[in-house]
C-alpha positions as CSV (number, residue, x, y, z in Angstrom):
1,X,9.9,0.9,0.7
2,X,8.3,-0.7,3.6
3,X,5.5,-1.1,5.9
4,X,6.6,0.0,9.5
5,X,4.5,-1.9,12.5
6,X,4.7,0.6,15.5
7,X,3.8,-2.3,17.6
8,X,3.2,-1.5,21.7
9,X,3.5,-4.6,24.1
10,X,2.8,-8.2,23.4
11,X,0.1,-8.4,20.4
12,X,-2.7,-11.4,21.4
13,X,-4.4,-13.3,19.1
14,X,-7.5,-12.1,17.6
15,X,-10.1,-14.2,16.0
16,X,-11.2,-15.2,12.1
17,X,-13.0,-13.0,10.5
18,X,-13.1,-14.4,6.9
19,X,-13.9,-17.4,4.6
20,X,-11.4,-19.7,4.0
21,X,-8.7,-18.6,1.7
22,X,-8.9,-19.3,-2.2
23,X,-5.9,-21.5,-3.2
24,X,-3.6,-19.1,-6.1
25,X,-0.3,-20.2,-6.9
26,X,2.4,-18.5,-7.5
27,X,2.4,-16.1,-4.3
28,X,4.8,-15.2,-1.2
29,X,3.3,-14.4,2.2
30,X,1.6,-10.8,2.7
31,X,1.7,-10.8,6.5
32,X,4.7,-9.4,8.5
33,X,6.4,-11.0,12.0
34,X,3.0,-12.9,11.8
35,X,0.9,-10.3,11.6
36,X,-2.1,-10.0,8.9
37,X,-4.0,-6.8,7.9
38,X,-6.9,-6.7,5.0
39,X,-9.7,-3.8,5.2
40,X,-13.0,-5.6,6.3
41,X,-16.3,-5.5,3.9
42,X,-18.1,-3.2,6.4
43,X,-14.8,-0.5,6.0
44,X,-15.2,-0.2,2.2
45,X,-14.7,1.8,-0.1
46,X,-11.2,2.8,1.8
47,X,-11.0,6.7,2.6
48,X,-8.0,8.0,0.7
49,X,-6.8,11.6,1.3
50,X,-3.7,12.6,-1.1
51,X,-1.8,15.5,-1.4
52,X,-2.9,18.2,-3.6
53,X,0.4,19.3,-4.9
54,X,1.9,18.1,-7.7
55,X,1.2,14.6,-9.1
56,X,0.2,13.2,-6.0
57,X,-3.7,13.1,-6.8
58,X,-3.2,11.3,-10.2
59,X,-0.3,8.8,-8.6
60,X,-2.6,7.9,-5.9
61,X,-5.8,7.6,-8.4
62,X,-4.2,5.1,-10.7
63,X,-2.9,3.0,-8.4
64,X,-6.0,2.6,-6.5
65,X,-7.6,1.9,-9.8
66,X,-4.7,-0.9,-10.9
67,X,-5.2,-2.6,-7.5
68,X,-8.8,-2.8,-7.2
69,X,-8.9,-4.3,-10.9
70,X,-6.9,-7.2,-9.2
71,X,-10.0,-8.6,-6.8
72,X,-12.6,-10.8,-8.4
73,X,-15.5,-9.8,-6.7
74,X,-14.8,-6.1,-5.7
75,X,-12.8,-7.3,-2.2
76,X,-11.1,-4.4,-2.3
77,X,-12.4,-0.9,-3.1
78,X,-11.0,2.9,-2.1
79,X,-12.4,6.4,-2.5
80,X,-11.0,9.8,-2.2
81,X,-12.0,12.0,0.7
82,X,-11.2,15.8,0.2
83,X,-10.4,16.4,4.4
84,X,-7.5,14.6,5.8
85,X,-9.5,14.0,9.1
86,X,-11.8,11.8,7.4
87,X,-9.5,9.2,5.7
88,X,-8.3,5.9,6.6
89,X,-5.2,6.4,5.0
90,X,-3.0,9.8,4.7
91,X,-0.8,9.7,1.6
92,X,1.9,12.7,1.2
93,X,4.8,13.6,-0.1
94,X,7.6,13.6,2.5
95,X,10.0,16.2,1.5
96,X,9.7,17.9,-1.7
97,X,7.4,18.4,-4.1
98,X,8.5,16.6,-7.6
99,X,7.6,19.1,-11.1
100,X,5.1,17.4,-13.9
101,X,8.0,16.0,-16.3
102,X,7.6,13.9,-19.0
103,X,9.6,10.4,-17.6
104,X,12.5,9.1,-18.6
105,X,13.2,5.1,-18.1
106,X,16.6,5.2,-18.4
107,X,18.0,5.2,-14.9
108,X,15.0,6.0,-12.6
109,X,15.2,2.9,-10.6
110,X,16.1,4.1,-7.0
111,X,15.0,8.0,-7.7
112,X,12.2,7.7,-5.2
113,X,11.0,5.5,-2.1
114,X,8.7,5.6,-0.2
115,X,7.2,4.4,3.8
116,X,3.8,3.1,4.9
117,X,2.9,3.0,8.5
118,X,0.9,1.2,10.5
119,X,0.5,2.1,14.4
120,X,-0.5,-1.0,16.5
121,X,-1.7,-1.3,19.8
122,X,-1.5,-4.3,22.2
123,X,-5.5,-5.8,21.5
124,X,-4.1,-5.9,17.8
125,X,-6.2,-3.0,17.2
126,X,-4.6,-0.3,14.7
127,X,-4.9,3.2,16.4
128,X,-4.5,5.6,13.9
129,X,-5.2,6.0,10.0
130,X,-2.6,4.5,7.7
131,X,0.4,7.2,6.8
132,X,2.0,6.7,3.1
133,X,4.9,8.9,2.2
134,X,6.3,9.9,-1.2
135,X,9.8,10.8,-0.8
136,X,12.7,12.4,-4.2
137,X,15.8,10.9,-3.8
138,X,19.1,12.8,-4.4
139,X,20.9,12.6,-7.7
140,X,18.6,11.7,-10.3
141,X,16.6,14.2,-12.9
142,X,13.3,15.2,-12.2
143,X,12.3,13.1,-15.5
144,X,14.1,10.0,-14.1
145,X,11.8,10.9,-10.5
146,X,8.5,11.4,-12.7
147,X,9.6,7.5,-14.2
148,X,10.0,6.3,-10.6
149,X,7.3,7.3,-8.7
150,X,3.9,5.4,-10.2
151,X,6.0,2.2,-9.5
152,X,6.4,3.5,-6.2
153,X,3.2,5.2,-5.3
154,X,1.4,1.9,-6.5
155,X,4.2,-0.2,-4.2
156,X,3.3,1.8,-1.4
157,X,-0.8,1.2,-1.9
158,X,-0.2,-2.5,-1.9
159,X,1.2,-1.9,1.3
160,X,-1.6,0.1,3.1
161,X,-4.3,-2.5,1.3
162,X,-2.8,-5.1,3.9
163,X,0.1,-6.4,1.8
164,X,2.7,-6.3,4.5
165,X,5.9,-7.8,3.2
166,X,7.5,-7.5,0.3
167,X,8.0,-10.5,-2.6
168,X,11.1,-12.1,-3.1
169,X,11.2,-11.7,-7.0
170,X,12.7,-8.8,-8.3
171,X,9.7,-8.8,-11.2
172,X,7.4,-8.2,-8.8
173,X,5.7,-4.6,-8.1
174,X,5.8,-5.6,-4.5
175,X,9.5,-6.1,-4.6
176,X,11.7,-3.9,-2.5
177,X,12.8,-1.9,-5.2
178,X,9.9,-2.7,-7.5
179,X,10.8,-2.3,-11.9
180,X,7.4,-2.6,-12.5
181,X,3.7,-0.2,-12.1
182,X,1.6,-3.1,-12.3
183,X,0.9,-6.4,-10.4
184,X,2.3,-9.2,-11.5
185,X,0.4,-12.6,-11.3
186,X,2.5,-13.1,-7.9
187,X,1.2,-9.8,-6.8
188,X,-2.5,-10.2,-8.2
189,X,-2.7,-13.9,-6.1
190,X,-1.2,-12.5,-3.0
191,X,-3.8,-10.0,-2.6
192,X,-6.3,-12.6,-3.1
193,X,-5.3,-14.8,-1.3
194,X,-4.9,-12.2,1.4
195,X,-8.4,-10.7,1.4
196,X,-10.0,-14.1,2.5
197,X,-7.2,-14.6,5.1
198,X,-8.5,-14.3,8.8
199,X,-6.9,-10.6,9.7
200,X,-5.1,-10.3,13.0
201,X,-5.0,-6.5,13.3
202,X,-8.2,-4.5,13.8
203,X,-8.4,-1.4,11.3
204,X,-8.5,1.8,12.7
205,X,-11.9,3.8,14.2
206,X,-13.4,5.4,11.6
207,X,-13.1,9.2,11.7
């Protein structure tokens, strides 16, 4: 998992936007190569669009719902738009299209990934809507996938929430291969910490 900045020329500076940030320990750094991206008041509820097939729609629903519960005072708030052209961020499955299995723990770690991507232009400015993909890995059962995939998915909405890197503890849900579906404290201060963080990138037009 990973958040890919397609970034175009030399990126410049761009000014503070936000309130200082709250002080939350434990955390790690949400920004990437010095870049920092949170969705600004006037942009919310976030426009979500998710693939109708499969589980998609109930992934992407729950972990919109686990994130938000981690802001105090509503920072951070999404809602799902029916027409792709209309969303801030696109989430779909990249390949094939996992069947509704009951999970099964025992192994799943690794049966799915997943990308988020951010295209950047050089005024900082992000030109396009977010992109999340869902993507089966070879060799595991379809119950180990169905395991794998809410941690995932929810990994992957961290990332297009402006959590950029990814934590260096293995506990964490925003670990590289995350074991967990839910924040962990590290996570839940992170995000806090990040959404009254002056943002350097610009999120894209709305649409």
């Amino acid at each position: 998992m990973k958040a890919t900045l397609a970034l175009v020329i030399a990126l410049l500076l761009a000014g503070c936007e936000d309130l200082a940030a709250p002080n939350r320990t434990p955390r790690y750094l949400a920004d990437l190569a010095g870049e920092t991206f949170h969705w600004p008041p006037d942009r919310i509820p976030v426009r979500y669009y998710a693939d109708p097939r499969g589980t998609m729609p109930a992934l992407i629903r729950r972990g919109l719902s686990v994130w938000e519960s981690q802001f105090l005072y509503g920072e951070f708030k999404a809602a799902f738009v029916s027409d792709s052209n209309h969303a801030d961020v696109i989430v779909r499955w990249q390949d094939s299209v996992p069947p509704d299995v009951p999970p099964d723990t025992a192994g799943a770690l690794g049966a799915c990934d997943g990308v988020t991507t951010y295209l950047i232009d050089s005024t900082h400015a992000i030109t396009d809507p977010l992109r999340v993909q869902l993507r089966v890995r070879q060799g595991f059962t379809t119950a180990q996938v169905a395991a794998c995939l809410p941690r995932v998915a929810t990994h992957e909405l961290g990332h297009s929430l402006g959590i950029l890197s990814h934590s260096p503890a293995t506990t964490d849900l925003m670990y590289g291969t995350p074991g967990t579906d839910t924040p962990t404290l590290r996570d839940r201060n992170t995000a806090q910490v990040l959404y009254h963080t002056p943002a350097t990138l610009t999120p894209p037009p709305p649409r």
